[in-house]
C-alpha positions, 0 to 999 in steps of 0.5 A: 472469543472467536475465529480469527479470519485470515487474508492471505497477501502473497499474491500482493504485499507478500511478493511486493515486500520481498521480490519488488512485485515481479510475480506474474500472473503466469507464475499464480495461476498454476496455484491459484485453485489450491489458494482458493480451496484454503478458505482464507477471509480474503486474498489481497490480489491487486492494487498496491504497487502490483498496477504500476509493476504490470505495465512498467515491467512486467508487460501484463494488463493489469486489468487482465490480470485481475479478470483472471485472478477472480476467474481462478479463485472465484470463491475467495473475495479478492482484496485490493490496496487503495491509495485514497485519492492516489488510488494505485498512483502516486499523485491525487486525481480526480473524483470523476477519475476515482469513480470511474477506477472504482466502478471498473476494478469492481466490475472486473473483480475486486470485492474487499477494498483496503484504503488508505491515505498517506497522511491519514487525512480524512478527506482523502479518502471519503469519496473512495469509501461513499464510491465503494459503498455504491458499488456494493463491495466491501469498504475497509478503511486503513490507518497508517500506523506509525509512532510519535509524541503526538500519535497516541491512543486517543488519536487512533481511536479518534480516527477510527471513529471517524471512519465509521462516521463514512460508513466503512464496513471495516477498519484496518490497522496499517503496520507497513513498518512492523513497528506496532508493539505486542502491548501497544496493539493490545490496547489499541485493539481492546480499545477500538473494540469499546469504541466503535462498531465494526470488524477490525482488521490488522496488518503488520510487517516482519521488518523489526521481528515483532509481527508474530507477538503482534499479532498474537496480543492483537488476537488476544485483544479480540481482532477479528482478522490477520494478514499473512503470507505463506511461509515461503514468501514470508519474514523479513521485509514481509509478513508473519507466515500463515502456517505459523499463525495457523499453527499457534492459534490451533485448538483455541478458541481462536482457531482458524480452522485452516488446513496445514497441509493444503497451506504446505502445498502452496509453500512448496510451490512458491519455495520452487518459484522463488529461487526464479526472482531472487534477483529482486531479492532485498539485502535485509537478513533478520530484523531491521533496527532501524525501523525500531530506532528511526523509522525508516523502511527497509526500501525507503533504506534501500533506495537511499543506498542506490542514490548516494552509490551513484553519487559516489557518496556511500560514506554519507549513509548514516548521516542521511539515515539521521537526517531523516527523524529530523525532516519528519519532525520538522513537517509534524511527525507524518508517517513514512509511507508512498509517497510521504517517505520518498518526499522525506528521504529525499529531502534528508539526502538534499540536506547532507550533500548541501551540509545545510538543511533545506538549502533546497527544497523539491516541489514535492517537499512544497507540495507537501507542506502546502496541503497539496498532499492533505492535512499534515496532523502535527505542527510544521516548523515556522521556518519550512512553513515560510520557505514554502510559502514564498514558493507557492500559497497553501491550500486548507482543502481536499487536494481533490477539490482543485483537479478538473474531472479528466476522464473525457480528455485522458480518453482523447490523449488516448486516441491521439496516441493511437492514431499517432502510432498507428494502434487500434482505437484502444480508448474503447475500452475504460479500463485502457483509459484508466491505466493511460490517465494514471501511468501515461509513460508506463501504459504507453510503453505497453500499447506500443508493444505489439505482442500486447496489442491482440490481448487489449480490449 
């Protein structure tokens, strides 16, 4: 036995599971010492959705942002969400594109990277780990957890293993959907502590009620670290708060030694702050059951509320929610999270206003089963796989493979765009490249925004 590490996500998770990412840096930086005196493992900070969100809506440079946010807390490692081959994107790039984000991100400083890939493909995320490893910081490398007639035990383990094989200095349990039962993260844990090596790490939502329980069992099986939020940026769409998790794990063996009424300060705080964004705020109030019986996230639910609200067709709600386990079964069980879970919503929603399955079919649905996304684990139905097929021949490679090293024209695109709007030269700095390659339209909304254009570099 011993202490169990906590990394605190309110600066990202947190605030994008429950106020849609808007927390700005102005809001986090009056608290950001007392966040850093905590002593947490790590505070994930960055990457995620909080990229995108900074240039579309917020009118930050997130590189600025995360400058300041080491510059604040410059003694608690800073934490990101990596999609892989997406990195904070929705699409693959290229490797030239994923080393270059990397080497930056970790520059400007990000120490803990947390990566994912959507279909748990291997493939997908090799290249960001060997990069991170370059770079000296720390690899995390996450499953997406979900659960099927074809995800057991053996899979997960099996997978890990094959995450130590890439050299990642971690593995994390990804429960996006709060999913993740108390037993069955129990033996998947005691498991994973038999079979491989390294630190492991769990994240688990509040969504279904389970977290707490789950988090306890995967304590009591011997993980090593948690993630949680502060209690008054916790629950329902969130996290298990920290305060709780402190309190119940206090004089144990397992004692995180973290103090109550520093983590009552911050509370308080964002307790003030958060009555600020509660326009962003989610519908959902207790748990969400729908996670336990279907699967379906409670912003992939949200989303297909506002879709069929401006078709006029809300009473086709429950059909779509139906629907959904179908198309998942049909491409081979792979788990509901970006971008997978906004390709299957909205192929659900096709086949209910079509009152036919797979009248219609989206590129991206193509893309999907084609490989262009990675390796789908389970087996696709022989009627998709032909529909595709007529559409566009599969690929068996890394989706990264067929993309052209574009740095060096993102950074031309850059300069014309400039020149055309009669900007400074902004393609200077790499990190201005970077956000232009990954968010075009966003990032130039954001040059263009003369109050913006003195802070670039």
């Amino acid at each position: 036995m011993s202490k169990v590490g906590i990394t605190e996500v309110v600066l990202r998770d947190g605030n994008q599971s429950l106020i849609s990412t808007r927390l700005t840096l102005e809001d986090i930086l009056p608290i950001a010492s007392a966040i850093d005196e905590i002593g947490f493992w790590s505070i994930e900070s960055w990457g995620g959705a909080t990229f995108d969100v900074c240039l579309r809506h917020l009118n930050e440079d997130p590189w600025e942002r995360l400058r300041q946010l080491k510059k604040a807390m410059p003694n608690t490692p800073q934490q990101m969400l990596l999609r892989g081959q997406n990195l904070v994107g929705y699409k693959h790039f290229s490797d030239q594109i994923v080393a270059k984000f990397i080497n930056k991100s970790a520059e400007n400083g990000i120490d803990v990277y947390r990566v994912f890939d959507a279909l748990n493909d291997i493939n997908n995320i090799r290249f960001s780990i060997l990069q991170v490893k370059e770079n000296n910081k720390h690899a995390q490398a996450a499953m997406a957890y979900t659960t099927s007639p074809i995800h057991n035990l053996n899979y997960w383990v099996d997978l890990a293993k094959n995450m130590e094989d890439l050299g990642a200095d971690s593995i994390a349990i990804k429960d996006m959907s709060g999913i993740l039962k108390p037993y069955d993260a129990f033996d998947l844990v005691s498991k994973l502590k038999k079979e491989i090596s390294l630190p492991v790490h769990m994240q688990t939502h509040a969504t279904t009620g389970m977290s707490a329980a789950t988090n306890l069992k995967a304590i009591e099986a011997g993980i090593d670290n948690i993630d949680t939020s502060i209690s008054s940026m916790s629950m329902t769409y969130g996290h298990s708060a920290t305060e709780t998790l402190v309190s119940i794990l206090k004089d144990t063996d397992y004692s995180s030694n973290l103090d109550l009424l520093k983590l009552d300060k911050i509370s308080e705080y964002f307790k003030n702050l958060r009555s600020k964004y509660s326009e962003f705020e989610g519908s959902l109030k207790g748990v969400d059951v729908q996670m336990l019986i279907r699967q379906v996230p409670g912003g992939m639910l949200s989303n297909l509320e506002t879709q069929l609200k401006e078709l006029k067709q809300e009473e086709n709600l429950n059909k779509v929610i139906n629907e959904i386990p179908v198309v998942r079964k049909d491409l081979g069980y792979p788990p509901l999270v970006t971008p997978v879970s906004q390709i299957v919503g909205a192929q659900a929603l096709a086949n209910v206003i079509d009152k036919q399955r797979y009248k219609n079919i989206s590129i991206e649905m193509i893309n999907l089963i084609s490989g262009w996304y990675g390796k789908l684990f389970g087996e696709v139905s022989e009627d998709l796989k032909q529909l595709a097929k007529e559409k566009k021949e599969p690929i068996t490679s890394r989706p990264a493979d067929f993309i052209e090293n574009n740095f060096e024209e993102s950074k031309k695109d850059l300069q014309n765009f400039c020149k055309k709007n009669s900007l400074k030269d902004l393609s200077k700095s790499e990190e201005n490249i970077l956000s232009f390659a990954l968010f075009p339209y966003s990032a130039s909304d954001f040059f263009n925004t003369s109050a913006n254009e003195s802070s670039l570099n």
